[in-house]
C-alpha positions in Angstrom: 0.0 0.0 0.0 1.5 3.3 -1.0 2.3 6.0 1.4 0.5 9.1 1.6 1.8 12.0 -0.5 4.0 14.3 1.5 4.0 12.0 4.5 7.2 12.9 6.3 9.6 9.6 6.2 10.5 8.0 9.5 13.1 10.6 10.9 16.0 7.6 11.2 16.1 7.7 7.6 17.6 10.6 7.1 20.8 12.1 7.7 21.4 15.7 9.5 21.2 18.1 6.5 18.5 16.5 4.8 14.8 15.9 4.5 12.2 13.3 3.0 8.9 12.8 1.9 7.3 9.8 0.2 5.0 10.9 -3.3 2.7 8.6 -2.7 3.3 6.7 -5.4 5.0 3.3 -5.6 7.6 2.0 -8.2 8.2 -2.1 -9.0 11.7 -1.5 -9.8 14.5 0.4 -7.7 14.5 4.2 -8.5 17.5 6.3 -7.9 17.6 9.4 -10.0 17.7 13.8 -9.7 15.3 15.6 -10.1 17.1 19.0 -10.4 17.2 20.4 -6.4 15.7 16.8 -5.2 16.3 13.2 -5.7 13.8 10.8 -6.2 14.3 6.6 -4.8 12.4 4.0 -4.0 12.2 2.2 -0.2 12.7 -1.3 0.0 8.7 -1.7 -0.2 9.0 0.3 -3.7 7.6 3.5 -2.6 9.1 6.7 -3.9 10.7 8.9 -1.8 11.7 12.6 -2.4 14.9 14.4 -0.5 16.3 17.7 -0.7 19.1 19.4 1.2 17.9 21.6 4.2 20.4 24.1 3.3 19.6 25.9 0.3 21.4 25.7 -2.4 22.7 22.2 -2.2 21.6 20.2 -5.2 22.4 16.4 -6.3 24.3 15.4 -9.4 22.9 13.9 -12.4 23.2 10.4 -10.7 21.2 11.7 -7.5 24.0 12.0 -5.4 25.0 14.5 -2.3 28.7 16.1 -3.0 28.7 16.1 1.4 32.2 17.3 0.2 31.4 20.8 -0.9 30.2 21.1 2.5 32.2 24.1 4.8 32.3 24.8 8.4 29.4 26.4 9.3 27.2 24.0 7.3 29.1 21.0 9.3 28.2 22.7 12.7 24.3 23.3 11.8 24.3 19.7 11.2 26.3 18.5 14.4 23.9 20.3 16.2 20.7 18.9 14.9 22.7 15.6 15.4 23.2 16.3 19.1 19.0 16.9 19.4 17.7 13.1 18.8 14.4 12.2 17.4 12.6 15.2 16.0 8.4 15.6 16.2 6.9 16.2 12.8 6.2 20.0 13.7 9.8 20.6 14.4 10.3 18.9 11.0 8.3 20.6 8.9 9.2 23.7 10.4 12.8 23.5 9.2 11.2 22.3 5.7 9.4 26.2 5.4 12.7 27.6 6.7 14.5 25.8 3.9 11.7 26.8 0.9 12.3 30.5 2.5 13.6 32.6 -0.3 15.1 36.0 -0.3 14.4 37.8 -3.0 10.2 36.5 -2.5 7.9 39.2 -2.2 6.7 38.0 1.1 9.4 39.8 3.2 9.3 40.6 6.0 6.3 38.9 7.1 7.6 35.5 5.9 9.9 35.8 8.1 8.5 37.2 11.3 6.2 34.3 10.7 8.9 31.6 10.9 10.5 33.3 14.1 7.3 32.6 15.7 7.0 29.7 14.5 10.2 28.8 16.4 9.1 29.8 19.6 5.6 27.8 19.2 7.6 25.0 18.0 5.4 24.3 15.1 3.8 26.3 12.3 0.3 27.8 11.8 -2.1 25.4 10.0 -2.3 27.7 7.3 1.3 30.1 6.7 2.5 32.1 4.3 4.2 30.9 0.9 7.2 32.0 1.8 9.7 31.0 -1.7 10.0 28.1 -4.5 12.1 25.8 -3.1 10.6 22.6 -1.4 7.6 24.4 0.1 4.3 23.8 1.4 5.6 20.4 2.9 3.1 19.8 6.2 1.2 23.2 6.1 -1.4 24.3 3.6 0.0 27.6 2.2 -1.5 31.4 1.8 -0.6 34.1 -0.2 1.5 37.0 0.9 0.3 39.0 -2.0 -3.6 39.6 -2.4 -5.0 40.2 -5.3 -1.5 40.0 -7.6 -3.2 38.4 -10.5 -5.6 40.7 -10.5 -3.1 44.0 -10.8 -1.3 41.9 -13.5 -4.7 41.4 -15.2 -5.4 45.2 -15.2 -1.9 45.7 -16.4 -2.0 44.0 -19.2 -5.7 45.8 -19.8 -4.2 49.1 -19.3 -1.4 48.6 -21.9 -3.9 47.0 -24.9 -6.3 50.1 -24.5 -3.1 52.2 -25.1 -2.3 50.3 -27.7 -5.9 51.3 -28.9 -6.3 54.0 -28.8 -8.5 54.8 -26.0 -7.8 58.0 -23.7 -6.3 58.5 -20.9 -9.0 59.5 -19.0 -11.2 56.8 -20.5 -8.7 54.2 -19.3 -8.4 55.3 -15.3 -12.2 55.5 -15.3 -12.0 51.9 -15.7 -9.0 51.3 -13.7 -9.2 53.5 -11.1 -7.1 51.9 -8.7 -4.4 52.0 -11.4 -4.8 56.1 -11.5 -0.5 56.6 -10.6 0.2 53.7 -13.0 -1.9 54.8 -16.2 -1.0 58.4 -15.4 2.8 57.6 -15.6 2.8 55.3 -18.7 1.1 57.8 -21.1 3.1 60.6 -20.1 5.6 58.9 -20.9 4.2 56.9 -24.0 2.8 59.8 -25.8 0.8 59.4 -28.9 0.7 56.3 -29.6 0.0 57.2 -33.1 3.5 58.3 -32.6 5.2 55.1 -31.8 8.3 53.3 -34.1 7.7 50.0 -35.3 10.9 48.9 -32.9 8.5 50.0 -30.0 5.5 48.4 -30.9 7.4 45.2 -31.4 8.9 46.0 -28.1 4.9 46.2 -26.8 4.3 43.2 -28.1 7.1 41.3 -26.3 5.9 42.9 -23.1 2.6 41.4 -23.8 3.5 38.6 -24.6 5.5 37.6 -21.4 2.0 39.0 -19.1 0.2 36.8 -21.1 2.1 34.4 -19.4 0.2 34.8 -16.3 -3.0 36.1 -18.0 -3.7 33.7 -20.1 -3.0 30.3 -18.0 -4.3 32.1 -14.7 -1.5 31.5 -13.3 0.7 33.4 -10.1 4.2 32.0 -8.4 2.6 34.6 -5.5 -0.4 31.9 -4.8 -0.5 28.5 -3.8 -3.4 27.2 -5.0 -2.3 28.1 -8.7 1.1 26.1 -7.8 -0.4 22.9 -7.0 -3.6 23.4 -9.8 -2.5 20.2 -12.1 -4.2 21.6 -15.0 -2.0 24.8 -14.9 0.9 23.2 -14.1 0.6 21.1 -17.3 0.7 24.5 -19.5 3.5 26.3 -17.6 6.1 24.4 -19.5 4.7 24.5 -23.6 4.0 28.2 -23.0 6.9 28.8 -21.1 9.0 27.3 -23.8 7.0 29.5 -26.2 7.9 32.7 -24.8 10.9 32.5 -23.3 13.1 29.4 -24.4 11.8 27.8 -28.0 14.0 29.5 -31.1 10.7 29.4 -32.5 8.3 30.1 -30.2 6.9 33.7 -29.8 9.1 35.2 -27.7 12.6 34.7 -29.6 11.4 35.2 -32.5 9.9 38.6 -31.6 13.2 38.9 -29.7 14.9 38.4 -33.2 12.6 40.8 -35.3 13.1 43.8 -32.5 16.9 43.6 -32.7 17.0 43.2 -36.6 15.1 46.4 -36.6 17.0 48.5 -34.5 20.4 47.2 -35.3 21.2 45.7 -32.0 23.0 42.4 -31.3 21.1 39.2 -30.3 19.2 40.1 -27.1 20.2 37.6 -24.8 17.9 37.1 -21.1 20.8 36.6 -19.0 22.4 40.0 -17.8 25.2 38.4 -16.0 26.0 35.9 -18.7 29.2 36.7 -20.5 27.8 36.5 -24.0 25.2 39.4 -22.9 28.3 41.7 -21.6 30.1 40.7 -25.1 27.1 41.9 -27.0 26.6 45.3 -25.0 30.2 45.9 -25.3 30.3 46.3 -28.9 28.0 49.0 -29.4 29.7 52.6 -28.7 26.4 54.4 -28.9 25.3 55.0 -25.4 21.7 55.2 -26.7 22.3 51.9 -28.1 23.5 50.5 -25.3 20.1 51.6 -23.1 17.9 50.4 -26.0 19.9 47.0 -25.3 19.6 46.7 -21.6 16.1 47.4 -22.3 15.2 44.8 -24.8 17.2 42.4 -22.6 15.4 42.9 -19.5 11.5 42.6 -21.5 13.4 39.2 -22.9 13.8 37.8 -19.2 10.7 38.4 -18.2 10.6 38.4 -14.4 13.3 36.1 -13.6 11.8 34.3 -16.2 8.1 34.4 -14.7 8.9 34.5 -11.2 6.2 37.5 -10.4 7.2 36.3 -6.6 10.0 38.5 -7.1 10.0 41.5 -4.6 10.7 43.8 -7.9 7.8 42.2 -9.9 5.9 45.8 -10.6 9.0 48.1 -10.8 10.4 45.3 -13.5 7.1 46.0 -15.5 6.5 50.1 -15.1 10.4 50.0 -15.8 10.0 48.2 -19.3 7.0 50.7 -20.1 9.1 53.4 -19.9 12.2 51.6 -21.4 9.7 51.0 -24.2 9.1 55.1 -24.3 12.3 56.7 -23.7 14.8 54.0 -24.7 16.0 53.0 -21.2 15.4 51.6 -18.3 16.0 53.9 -15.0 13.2 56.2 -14.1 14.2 59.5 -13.0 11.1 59.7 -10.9 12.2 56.8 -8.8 15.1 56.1 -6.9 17.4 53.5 -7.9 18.1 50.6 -6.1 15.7 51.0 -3.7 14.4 47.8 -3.2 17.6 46.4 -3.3 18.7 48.9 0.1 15.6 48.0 1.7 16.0 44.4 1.3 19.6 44.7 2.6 19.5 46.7 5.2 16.5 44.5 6.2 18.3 41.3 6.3 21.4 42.7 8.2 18.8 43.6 10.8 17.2 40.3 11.1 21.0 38.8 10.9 22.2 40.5 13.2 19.2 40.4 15.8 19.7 36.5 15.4 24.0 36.1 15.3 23.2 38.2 19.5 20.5 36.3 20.0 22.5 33.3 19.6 25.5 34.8 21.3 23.2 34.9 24.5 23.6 38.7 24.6 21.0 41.2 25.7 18.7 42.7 23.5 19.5 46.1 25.5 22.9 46.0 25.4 22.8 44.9 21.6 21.0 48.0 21.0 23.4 50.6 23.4 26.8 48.9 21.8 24.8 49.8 18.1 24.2 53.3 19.3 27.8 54.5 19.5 28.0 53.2 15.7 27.1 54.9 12.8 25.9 52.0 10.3 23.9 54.3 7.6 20.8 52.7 8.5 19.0 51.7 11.6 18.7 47.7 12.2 17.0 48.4 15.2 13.5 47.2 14.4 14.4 43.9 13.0 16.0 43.3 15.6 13.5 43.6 18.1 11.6 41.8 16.0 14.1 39.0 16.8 14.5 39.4 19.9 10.3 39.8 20.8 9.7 36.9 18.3 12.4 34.3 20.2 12.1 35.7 23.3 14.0 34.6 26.8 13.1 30.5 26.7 16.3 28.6 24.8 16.9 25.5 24.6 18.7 23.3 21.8 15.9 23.1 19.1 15.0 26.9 19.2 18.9 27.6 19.0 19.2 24.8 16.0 16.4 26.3 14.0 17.2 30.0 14.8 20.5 29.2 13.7 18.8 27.7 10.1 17.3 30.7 9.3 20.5 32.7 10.4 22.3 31.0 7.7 19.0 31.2 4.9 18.8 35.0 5.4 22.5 35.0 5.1 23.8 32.4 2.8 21.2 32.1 0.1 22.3 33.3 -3.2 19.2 33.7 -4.2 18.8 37.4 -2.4 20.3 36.4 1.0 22.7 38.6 2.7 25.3 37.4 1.0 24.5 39.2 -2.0 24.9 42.6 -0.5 28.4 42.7 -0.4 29.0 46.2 -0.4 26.6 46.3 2.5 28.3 43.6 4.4 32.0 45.6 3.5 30.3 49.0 5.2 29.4 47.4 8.6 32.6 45.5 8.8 34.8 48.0 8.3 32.7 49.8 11.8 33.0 46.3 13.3 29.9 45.2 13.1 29.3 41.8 11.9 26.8 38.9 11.8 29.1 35.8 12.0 30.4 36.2 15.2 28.1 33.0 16.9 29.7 31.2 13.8 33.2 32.1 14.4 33.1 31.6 17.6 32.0 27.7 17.3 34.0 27.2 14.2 37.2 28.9 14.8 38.0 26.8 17.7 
């Protein structure tokens, strides 16, 4: 008889660092094989089993195996010290799973994450919790949405930009849309006539379109949890999302193709950190080239491909509007990088509230030490938030898991801490530092 689908595996079956769930389906002969940031084997009574790596972003290799090797220091202590705690209760379990599928660079900050440090303290999650990232989640809890009603502004998006497109006015459009007033003000400011518009910035439109279609059209949202787990969506994700953004001849490359045939520019190429996009940008000289380029690039990639989880999800989208309008990308009107300081400072907060925390220190000396340093910013609140969340009870679980999402927030390369490096430079070079639990149980 098959096991139930998600059912936690008996915990002496896996090793620290690691967690499993059967499918719930059963296989006659023995399975062993990836499946990308999992591995998939059969039990000795056939059924399938699923395990990931706690610690994101450990993956297996093509054959389904763990390189343990690639493994440093502090990863090697978090797992001595979930060694050290025995048997663990199923809460406690799927607890670390939602600290593990916590992402970053998800929209759900900071509430995903005050959440979890709850969570800790309760020793088990809320029946129903925020989706918190894309990584192994949803395993024990059934999942809400951090974002209401994110289809919905995508839907009227897309609306907004096809009566443009249209020819209807302005005024015609926000009496529709009212809630979209700023956002249909802006892009026909910007947009003009749209009599007026080239042929390169139609087909531009067009690509735009295209990619919102994405989420239009199959009613789909990374933001919400029941359109994650709907089978009949999930079974169009991958033929359209070949079509826009991967097929040579599906819609999007080949409007991809047409755009930069027209306005003389190189291949556009998705990937702005790939070294065949920083080849291409490098040999135009025209600087208006070059912005028409990073434009075109960026409506190529969608949002992370279609990850409209992503914290920059709407500024991506006004952004390629007015890329579409002006030629390039930055918007006077709004500062740059702003999400990106937020999000730092943000997670050096919640870092640092949980490297003192750890340390056993005070929250009110934490906070008089900070005051005779002049960080740029003021951590202050996330650390409280620590510090209230966690409170004064420790003991060796709360301390395991604190320390888990200590090294998410930090180590994830997928927006964590680690990312901000010029951040991380600034506070170190005043002395202040959110490693110094780690260094003081590694060092020795």
């Amino acid at each position: 008889m098959a096991k139930t689908k998600d059912e936690l595996v008996p915990y002496d079956q896996v090793s620290p660092g690691f967690e499993a769930v059967y499918t719930g389906e059963t296989s006659a002969t023995p399975v062993q094989e990836s499946q990308g940031v999992s591995t998939l084997y059969s039990d000795e009574n056939g059924n399938l089993i699923s395990k990931w790596c706690t610690l994101p972003w450990f993956f297996p290799d093509q054959e389904g195996q763990w390189k343990e090797s690639e493994w440093d220091d502090t990863v090697k202590h978090l797992h001595a010290m979930q060694s050290k705690l025995g048997p663990l209760t199923n809460n406690i379990r799927q607890l670390r799973c939602h600290i593990t599928s916590l992402i970053p660079c998800d929209s759900g900050l900071p509430v995903t994450v005050d959440e979890v440090l709850f969570a800790i303290t309760r020793g088990k999650l809320e029946h129903s919790s925020f989706k918190n990232g894309c990584l192994c989640s949803g395993m024990g809890c059934q999942l809400k949405t951090s974002q209401p009603e994110q289809l919905e502004s995508i839907r009227t998006i897309h609306s907004v930009l096809n009566a443009y497109l249209a020819g209807e006015p302005e005024q015609a459009v926000v009496e529709t849309h009212p809630e979209a007033k700023g956002f249909i003000n802006r892009s026909y400011q910007w947009l003009g006539a749209v009599s007026d518009l080239s042929k390169v910035q139609r087909k531009m439109f067009e690509r735009v379109l295209v990619t919102l279609s994405f989420f239009t059209k199959l009613n789909y949202s990374g933001t919400d949890p029941q359109a994650c787990s709907d089978e009949s969506v999930l079974q169009n994700l991958e033929p359209m999302g070949q079509d826009v953004f991967y097929d040579e001849n599906g819609r999007g490359l080949l409007l991809d193709a047409e755009i930069a045939k027209e306005a003389g520019l190189p291949k556009i190429h998705p990937e702005w950190e790939h070294p065949a996009y920083q080849e291409m940008l490098a040999t135009l000289k025209d600087g208006k080239k070059q912005e028409l380029y990073k434009t075109c690039c960026s409506i190529a990639s969608g949002i992370h491909t279609a990850s409209d989880c992503h914290h920059n999800t709407f500024r991506y989208i006004e952004s390629w509007i007015h890329g579409i309008a002006t030629g390039r990308l930055s918007i006077p009107t709004r500062k740059a990088q702003a999400e990106k300081q937020r999000l730092g400072y943000m997670l050096f907060g919640y870092a640092l509230g949980l490297d003192r925390w750890l340390m056993h220190m005070p929250l009110q000396f934490v906070l008089l030490d900070l005051g005779h340093t002049d960080l740029d910013f003021e951590p202050r609140n996330n650390i409280l938030r620590v510090y209230a969340s966690l409170g004064e009870v420790r003991n060796p679980v709360t301390e395991w898991l604190a320390a888990c999402l200590w090294y998410n927030l930090v180590h994830n390369h997928m927006g964590g801490l680690i990312t901000h490096t010029d951040l991380i430079q600034q506070c170190e070079k005043k002395g202040v530092t959110v490693s110094e639990w780690i260094d003081s149980k590694t060092s020795a």
